[in-house]
RODO-2510 file (C-alpha; in nm, 4 decimals, decimal comma):
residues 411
     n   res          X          Y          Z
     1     x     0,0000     0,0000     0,0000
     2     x     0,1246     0,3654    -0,0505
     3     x     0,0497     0,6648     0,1387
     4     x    -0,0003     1,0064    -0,0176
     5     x    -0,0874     1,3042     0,1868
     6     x    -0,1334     1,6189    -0,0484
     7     x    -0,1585     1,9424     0,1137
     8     x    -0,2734     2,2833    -0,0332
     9     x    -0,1312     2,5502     0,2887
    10     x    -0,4329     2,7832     0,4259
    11     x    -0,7011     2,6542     0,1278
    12     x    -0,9632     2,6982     0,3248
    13     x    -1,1352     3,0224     0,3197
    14     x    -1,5677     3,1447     0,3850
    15     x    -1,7934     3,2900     0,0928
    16     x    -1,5997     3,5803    -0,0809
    17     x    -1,8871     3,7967    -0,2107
    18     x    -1,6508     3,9080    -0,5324
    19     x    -1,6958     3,5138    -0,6343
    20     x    -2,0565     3,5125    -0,5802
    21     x    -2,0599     3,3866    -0,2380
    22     x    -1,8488     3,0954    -0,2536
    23     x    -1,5480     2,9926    -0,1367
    24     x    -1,2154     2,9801    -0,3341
    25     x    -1,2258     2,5745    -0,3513
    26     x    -1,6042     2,6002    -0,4112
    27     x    -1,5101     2,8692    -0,7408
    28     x    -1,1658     2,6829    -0,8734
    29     x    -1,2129     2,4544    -1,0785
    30     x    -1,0970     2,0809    -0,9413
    31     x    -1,2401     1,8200    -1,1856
    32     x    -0,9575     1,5501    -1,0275
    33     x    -1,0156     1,6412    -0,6287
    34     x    -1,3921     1,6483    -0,7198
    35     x    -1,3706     1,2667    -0,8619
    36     x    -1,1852     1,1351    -0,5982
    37     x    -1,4140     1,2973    -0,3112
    38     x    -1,7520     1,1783    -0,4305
    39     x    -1,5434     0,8113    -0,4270
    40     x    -1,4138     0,9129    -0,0551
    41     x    -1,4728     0,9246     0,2749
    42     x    -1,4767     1,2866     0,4043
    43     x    -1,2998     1,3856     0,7708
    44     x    -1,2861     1,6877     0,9929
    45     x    -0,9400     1,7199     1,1964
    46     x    -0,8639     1,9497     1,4563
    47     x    -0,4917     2,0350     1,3346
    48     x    -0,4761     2,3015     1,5734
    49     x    -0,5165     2,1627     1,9604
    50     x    -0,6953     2,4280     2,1911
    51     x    -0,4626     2,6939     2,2937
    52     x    -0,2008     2,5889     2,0127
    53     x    -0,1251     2,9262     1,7738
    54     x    -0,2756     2,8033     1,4228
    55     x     0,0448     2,7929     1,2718
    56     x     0,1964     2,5319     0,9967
    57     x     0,3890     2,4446     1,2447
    58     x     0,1237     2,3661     1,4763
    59     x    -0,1110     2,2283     1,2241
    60     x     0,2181     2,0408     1,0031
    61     x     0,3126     1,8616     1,3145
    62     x    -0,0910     1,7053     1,3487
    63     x    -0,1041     1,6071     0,9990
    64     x     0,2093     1,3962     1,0388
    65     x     0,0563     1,2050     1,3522
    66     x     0,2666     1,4015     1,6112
    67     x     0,0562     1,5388     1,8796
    68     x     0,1435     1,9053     1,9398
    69     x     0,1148     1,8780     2,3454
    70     x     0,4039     1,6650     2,3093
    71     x     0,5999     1,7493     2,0179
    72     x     0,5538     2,1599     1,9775
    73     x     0,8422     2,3962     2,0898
    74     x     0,8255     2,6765     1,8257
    75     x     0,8579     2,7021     1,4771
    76     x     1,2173     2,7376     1,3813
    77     x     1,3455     2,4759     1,5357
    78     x     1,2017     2,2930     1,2598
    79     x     1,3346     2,5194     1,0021
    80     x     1,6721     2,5236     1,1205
    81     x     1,6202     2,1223     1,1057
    82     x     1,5849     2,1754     0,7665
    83     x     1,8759     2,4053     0,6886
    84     x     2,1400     2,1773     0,8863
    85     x     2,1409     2,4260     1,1176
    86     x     2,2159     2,2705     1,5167
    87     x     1,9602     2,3766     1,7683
    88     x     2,2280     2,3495     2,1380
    89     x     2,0641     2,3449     2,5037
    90     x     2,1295     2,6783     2,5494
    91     x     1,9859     2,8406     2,1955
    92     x     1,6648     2,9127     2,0906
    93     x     1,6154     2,9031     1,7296
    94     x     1,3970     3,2268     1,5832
    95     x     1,2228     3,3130     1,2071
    96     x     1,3654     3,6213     1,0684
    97     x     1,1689     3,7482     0,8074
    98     x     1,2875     4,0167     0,5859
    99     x     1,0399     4,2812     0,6002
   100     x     0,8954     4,6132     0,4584
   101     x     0,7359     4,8900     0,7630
   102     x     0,7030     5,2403     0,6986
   103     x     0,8164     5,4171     1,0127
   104     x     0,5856     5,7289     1,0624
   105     x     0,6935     6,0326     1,1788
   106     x     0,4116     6,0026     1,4533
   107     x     0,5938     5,6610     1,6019
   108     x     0,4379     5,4496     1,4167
   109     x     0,5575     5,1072     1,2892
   110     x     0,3554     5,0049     0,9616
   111     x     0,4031     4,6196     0,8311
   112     x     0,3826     4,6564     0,4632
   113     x     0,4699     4,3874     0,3740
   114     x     0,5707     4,0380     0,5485
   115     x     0,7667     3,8835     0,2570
   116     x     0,9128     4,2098     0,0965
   117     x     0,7389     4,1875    -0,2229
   118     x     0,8357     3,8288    -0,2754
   119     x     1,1917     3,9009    -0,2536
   120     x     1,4154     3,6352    -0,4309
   121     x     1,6454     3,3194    -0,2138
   122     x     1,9490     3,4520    -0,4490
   123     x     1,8929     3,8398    -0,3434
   124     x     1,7656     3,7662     0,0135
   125     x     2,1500     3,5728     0,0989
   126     x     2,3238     3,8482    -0,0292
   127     x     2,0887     4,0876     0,2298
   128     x     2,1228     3,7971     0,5714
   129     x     2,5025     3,7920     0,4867
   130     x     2,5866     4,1969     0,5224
   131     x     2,3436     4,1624     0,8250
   132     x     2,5704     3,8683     0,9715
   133     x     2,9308     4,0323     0,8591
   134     x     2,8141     4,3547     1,0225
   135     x     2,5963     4,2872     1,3492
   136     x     2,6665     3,8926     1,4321
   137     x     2,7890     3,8121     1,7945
   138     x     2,8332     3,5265     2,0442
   139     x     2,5117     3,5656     2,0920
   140     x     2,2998     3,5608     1,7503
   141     x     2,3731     3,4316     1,4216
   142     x     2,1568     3,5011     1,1355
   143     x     2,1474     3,1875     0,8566
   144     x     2,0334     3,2662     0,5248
   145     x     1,7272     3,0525     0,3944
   146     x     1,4627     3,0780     0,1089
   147     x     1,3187     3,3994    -0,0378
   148     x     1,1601     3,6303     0,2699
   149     x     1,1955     3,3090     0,5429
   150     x     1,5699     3,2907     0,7540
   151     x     1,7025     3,1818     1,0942
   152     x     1,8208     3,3557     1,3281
   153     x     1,9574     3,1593     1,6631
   154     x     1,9823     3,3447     1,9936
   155     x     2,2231     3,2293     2,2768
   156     x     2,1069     3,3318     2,6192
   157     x     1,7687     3,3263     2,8328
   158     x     1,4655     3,5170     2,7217
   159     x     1,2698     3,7982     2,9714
   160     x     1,0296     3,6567     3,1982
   161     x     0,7443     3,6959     2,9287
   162     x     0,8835     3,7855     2,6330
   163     x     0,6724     3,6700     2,3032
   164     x     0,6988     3,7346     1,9622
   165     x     0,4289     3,8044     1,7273
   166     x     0,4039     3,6782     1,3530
   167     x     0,4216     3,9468     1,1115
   168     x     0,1770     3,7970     0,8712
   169     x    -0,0723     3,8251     1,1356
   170     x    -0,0092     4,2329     1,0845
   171     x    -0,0458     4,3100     0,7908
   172     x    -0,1090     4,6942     0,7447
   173     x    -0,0914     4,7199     1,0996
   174     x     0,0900     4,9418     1,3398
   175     x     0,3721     4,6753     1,5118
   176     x     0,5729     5,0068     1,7166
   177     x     0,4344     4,8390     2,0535
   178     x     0,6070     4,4637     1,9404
   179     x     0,8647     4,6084     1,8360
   180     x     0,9847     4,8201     2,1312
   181     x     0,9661     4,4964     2,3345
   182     x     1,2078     4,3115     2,1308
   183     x     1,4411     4,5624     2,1945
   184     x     1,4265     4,4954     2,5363
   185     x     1,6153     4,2037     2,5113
   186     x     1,9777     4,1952     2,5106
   187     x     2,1571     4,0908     2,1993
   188     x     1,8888     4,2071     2,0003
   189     x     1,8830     4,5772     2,0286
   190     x     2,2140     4,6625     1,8566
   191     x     2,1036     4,4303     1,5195
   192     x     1,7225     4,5749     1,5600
   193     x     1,8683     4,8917     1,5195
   194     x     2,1353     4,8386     1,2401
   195     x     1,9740     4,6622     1,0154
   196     x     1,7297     4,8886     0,8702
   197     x     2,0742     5,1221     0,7134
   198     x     2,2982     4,8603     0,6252
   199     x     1,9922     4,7095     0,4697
   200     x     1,9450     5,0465     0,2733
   201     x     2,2261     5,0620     0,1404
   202     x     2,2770     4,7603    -0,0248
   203     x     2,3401     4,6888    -0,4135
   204     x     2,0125     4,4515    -0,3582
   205     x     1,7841     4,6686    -0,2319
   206     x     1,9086     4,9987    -0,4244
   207     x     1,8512     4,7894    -0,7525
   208     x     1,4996     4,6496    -0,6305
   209     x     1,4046     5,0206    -0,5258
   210     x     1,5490     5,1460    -0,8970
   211     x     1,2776     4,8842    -1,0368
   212     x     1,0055     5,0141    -0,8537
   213     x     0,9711     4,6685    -0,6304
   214     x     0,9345     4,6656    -0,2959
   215     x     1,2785     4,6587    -0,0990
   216     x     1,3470     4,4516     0,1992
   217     x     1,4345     4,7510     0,4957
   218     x     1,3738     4,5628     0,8017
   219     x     1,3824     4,2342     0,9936
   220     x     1,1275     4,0774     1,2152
   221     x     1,1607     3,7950     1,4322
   222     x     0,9047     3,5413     1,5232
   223     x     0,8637     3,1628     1,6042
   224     x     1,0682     3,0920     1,8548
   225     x     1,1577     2,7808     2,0400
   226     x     1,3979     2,5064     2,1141
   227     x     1,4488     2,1775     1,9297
   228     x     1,1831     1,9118     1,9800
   229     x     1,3028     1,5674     2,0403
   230     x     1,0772     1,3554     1,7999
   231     x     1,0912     0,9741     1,7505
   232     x     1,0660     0,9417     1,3668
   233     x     0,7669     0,8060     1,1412
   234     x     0,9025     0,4924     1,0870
   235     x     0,9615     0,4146     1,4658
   236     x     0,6033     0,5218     1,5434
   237     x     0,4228     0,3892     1,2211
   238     x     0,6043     0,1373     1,0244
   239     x     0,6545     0,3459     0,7513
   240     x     0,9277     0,5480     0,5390
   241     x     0,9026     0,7928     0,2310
   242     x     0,9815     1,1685     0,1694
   243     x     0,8341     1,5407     0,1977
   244     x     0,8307     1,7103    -0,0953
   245     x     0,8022     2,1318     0,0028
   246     x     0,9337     2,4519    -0,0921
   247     x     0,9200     2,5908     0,2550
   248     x     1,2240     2,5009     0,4938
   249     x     0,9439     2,4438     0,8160
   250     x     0,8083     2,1656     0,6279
   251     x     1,1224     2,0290     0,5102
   252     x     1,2559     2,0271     0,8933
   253     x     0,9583     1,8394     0,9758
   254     x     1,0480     1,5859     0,7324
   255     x     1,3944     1,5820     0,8842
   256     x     1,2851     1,5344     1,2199
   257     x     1,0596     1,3010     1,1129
   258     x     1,2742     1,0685     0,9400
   259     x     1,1365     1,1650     0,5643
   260     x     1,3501     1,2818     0,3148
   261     x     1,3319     1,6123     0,2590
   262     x     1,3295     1,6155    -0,1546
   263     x     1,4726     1,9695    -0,3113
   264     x     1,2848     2,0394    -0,6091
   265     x     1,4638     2,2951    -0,8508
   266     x     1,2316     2,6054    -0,9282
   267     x     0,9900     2,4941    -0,6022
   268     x     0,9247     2,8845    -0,4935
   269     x     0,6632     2,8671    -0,2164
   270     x     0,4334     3,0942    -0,4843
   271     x     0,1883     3,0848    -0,7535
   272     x     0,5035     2,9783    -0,9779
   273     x     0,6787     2,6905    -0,8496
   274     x     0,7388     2,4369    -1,0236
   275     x     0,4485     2,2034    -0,9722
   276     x     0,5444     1,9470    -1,2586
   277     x     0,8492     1,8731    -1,0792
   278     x     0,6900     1,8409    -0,7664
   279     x     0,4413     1,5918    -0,8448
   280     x     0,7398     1,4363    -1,0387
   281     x     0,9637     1,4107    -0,7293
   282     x     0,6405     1,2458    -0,5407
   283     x     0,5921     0,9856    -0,7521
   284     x     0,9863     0,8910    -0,7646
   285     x     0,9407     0,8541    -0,3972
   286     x     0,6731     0,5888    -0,4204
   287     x     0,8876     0,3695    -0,6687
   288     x     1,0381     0,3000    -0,3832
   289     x     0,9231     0,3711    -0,0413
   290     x     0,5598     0,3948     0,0951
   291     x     0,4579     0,7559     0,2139
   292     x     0,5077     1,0464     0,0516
   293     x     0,3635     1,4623     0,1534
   294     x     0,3398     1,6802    -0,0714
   295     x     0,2954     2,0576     0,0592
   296     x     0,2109     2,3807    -0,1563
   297     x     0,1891     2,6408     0,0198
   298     x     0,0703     2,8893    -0,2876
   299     x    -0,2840     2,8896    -0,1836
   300     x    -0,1607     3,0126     0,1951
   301     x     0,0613     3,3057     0,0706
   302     x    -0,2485     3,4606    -0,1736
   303     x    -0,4477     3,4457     0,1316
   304     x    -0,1755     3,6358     0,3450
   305     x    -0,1735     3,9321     0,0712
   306     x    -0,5645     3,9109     0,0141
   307     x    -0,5599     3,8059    -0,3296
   308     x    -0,8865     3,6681    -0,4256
   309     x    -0,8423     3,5430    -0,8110
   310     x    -0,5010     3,4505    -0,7284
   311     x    -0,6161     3,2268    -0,4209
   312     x    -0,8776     3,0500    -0,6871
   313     x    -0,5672     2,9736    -0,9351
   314     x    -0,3485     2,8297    -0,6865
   315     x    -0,6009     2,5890    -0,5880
   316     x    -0,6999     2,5210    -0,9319
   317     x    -0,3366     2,4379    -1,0214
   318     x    -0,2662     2,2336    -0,6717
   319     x    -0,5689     2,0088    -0,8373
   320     x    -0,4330     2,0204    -1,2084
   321     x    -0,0516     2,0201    -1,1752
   322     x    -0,0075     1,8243    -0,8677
   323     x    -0,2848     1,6140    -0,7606
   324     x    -0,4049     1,4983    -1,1344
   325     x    -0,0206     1,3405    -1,2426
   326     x     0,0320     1,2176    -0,9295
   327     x    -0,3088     0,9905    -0,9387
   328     x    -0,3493     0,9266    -1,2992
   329     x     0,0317     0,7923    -1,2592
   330     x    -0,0644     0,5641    -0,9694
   331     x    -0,3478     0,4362    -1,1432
   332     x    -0,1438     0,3556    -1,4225
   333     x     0,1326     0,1561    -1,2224
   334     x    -0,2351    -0,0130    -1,0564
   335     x    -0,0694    -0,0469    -0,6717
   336     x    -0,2725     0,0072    -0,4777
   337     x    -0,2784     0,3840    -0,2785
   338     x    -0,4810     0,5522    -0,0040
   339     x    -0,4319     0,9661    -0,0972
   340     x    -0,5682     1,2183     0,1413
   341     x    -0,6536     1,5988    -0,0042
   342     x    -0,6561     1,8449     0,2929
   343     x    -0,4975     2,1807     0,4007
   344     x    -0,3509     2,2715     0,7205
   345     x    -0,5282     2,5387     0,8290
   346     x    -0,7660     2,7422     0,6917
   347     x    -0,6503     3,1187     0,5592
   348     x    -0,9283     3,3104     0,4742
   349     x    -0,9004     3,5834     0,2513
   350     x    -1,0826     3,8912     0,4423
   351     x    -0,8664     3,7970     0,7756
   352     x    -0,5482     3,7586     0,5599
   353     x    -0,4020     3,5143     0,8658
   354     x    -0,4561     3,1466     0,9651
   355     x    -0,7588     3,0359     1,1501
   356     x    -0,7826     2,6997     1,3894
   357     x    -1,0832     2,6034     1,2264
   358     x    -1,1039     2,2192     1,2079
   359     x    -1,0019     2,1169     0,8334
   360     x    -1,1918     1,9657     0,6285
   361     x    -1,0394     1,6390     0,3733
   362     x    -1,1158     1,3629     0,1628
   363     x    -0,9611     1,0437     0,2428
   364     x    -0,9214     0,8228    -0,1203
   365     x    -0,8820     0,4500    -0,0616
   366     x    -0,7875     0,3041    -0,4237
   367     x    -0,9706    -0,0129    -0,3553
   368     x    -1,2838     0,1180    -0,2619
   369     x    -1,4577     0,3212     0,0128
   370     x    -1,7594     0,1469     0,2219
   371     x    -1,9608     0,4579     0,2258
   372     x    -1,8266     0,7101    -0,0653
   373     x    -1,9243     1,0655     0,0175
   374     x    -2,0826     1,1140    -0,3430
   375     x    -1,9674     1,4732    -0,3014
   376     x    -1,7466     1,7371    -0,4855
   377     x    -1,4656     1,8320    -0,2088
   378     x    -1,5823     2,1826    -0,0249
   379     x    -1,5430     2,3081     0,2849
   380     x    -1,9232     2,2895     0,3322
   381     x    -2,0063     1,9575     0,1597
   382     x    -1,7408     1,8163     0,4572
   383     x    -1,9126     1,9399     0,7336
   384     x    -2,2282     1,8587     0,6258
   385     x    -2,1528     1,4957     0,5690
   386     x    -1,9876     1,4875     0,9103
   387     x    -2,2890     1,6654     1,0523
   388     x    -2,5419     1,4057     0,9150
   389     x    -2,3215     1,1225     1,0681
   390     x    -2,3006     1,3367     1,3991
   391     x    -1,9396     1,3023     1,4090
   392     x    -1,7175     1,5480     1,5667
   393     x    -1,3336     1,6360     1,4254
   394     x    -1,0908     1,4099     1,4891
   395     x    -0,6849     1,4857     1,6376
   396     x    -0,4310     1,4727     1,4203
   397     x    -0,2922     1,1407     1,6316
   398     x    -0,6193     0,9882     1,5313
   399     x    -0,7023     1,1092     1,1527
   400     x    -0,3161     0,9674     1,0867
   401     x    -0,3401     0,6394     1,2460
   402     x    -0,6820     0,6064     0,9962
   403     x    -0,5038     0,6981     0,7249
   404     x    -0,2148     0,4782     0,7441
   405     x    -0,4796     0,1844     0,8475
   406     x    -0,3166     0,1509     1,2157
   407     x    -0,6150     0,2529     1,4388
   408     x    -0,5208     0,0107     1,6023
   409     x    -0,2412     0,0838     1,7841
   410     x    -0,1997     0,1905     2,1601
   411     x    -0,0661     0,5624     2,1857
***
């Protein structure tokens, strides 16, 4: 049997009244998801545990089978898993994003833009690396990692209290009041405060600000936490394969997972990765093991920026592009395969952040389901099946142990 878990990042959404009152999935076009659901059996998971931020990191963790009350510590810990980067007992592992604010003359802070327009992994290293020649210590050390999304790691103790905020979660916003506390603690006021002119200045950012794009004139730091001690898939399930992403959280959680993490040339994060290769890369993986993930995270980022049309085409390419090879190949090669369609969380457009909303999927079994849903795959269609069974969401724990047929086993 193989195991494919396919994963479209913040798909969920409610009725946008621009597309007539329906949701992005409900308005894209997804002839191959639609086929597959009405032949599946539909679940609700709780990805996000009460009290758990709804992060990918969070809601990642739960789709892999990893409970978050035992396994969470922060989010870059599993990036810097990903990036080779050592976590030690005494560091704490933070996301630095590069960022655009406008600093008003009135005090405040505006967050423009979380991902400086996009900005490039080939122009972003040449930005971490002046920031690390010029302002790195004994105490931090800033790692360069894919377009807007690096690592910085922090030697020392926190203040009693101290909590970062993600910037995503502010867009537009005024973030003066966050960031005056992270000045407060030591090692990071002298790079807090550097950064913005040596970031200026740079070739990079003078030539993105001569093209009229958004330039990269701040950092922001978020996600912190220490490195989680995980037993890997195989040890827990039986079961070995690889994670096919663009982001480096994702990646880390195949690492500390025991997947392979599989680099994909030209896999962005955005509306133009490179999908093909993707789906290519997944099915490679099942030649030879048994479980493969496959994560775009696309749809997620169009929610982020409020994009409505652009949210529809991601998820109308995440059915064409990825999920479409990747089945009509398996049914070709006739093994048999049990393929799960979710998303993580849901990132609705008119919040432009992630929601803990229990997530609605379809779980495919290739021999046959007892009860098929006889539905096209929507967030409403899901919750009214589960509804008319009166069945409540399941854990992450639980949805994974159904989908890799060991329900069986004793937590």
């Amino acid at each position: 049997m193989k195991y494919i878990l396919l994963i479209g990042d913040g798909m969920g959404d409610v009725a946008i009244p621009a597309l007539g009152n329906r949701t992005p999935l409900e308005a894209a076009a997804t002839p191959t998801m639609d086929r597959l659901a009405r032949k599946s059996e539909m679940l609700l998971v709780r990805t996000v545990p009460e009290g758990y931020p709804p992060g990918s990191d969070v809601a990642n963790l739960s789709l892999l089978g990893y409970e978050p009350e035992l396994y969470y510590t922060g989010r870059s810990p599993l990036e810097a898993a990903s990036m080779g980067v050592e976590i030690g007992a005494d560091e704490i592992a933070f996301r630095c994003n590069l960022v655009n604010v406008d600093q008003r003359a009135d005090g405040r802070l505006l967050m423009v833009d979380y991902s400086s327009g996009h900005i490039t992994t080939q122009e972003s290293r040449h930005l971490i690396d002046a920031l690390q020649a010029e302002c790195g210590t004994d105490q931090v050390t800033l790692y360069p990692g894919v377009s807007y999304r690096h690592l910085l790691v922090y030697r020392g103790e926190l203040p009693a209290g101290f909590a970062t905020v993600p910037p995503h979660d502010h867009s537009d916003q005024d973030v003066a009041g966050f960031f005056q506390s992270y000045l407060q603690v030591d090692g990071f006021c002298d790079l807090l405060a550097r950064a913005p002119g040596i970031l200026a200045e740079h070739p990079v950012n003078l030539e993105r600000a001569r093209l009229g794009k958004r330039t990269a004139n701040g950092i922001w730091l978020w996600g912190e936490g220490r490195r989680p001690a995980m037993v890997t898939l195989e040890e827990r399930y039986g079961i070995r394969g690889g994670l096919i992403s663009a982001v480096d959280l994702l990646k880390g959680l195949g690492v500390l997972s025991g997947l392979a993490a599989i680099e994909v040339e030209g896999a962005t994060g955005y509306l133009d990765t490179n999908y093909e290769g993707k789906a290519q890369a997944a099915l490679k993986v099942l030649e030879k093991d048994d479980f493969v993930l496959v994560h775009v995270e696309a749809p997620d980022e169009t929610g982020h920026q409020g994009l409505v049309l652009e949210k529809v085409q991601a998820i109308e390419d995440f059915d064409r592009r990825i999920v479409t090879p990747i089945v009509e190949e398996m049914e070709r090669r006739g093994e048999p395969f049990r393929l799960v369609v979710t998303m993580d969380h849901y990132t609705p457009i008119h919040r432009r952040t992630h929601e803990d909303w229990p997530v609605p999927m379809f779980l495919y079994d290739s021999r046959g389901i007892a009860a098929p849903a006889n539905l096209p795959y929507t967030e409403a269609h899901v919750q009214a099946v589960l509804q008319g069974k009166g069945l409540g969401p399941l854990s992450g724990a639980a949805f994974f142990r159904r989908f890799v047929e060991q329900e069986h086993r004793d937590e």
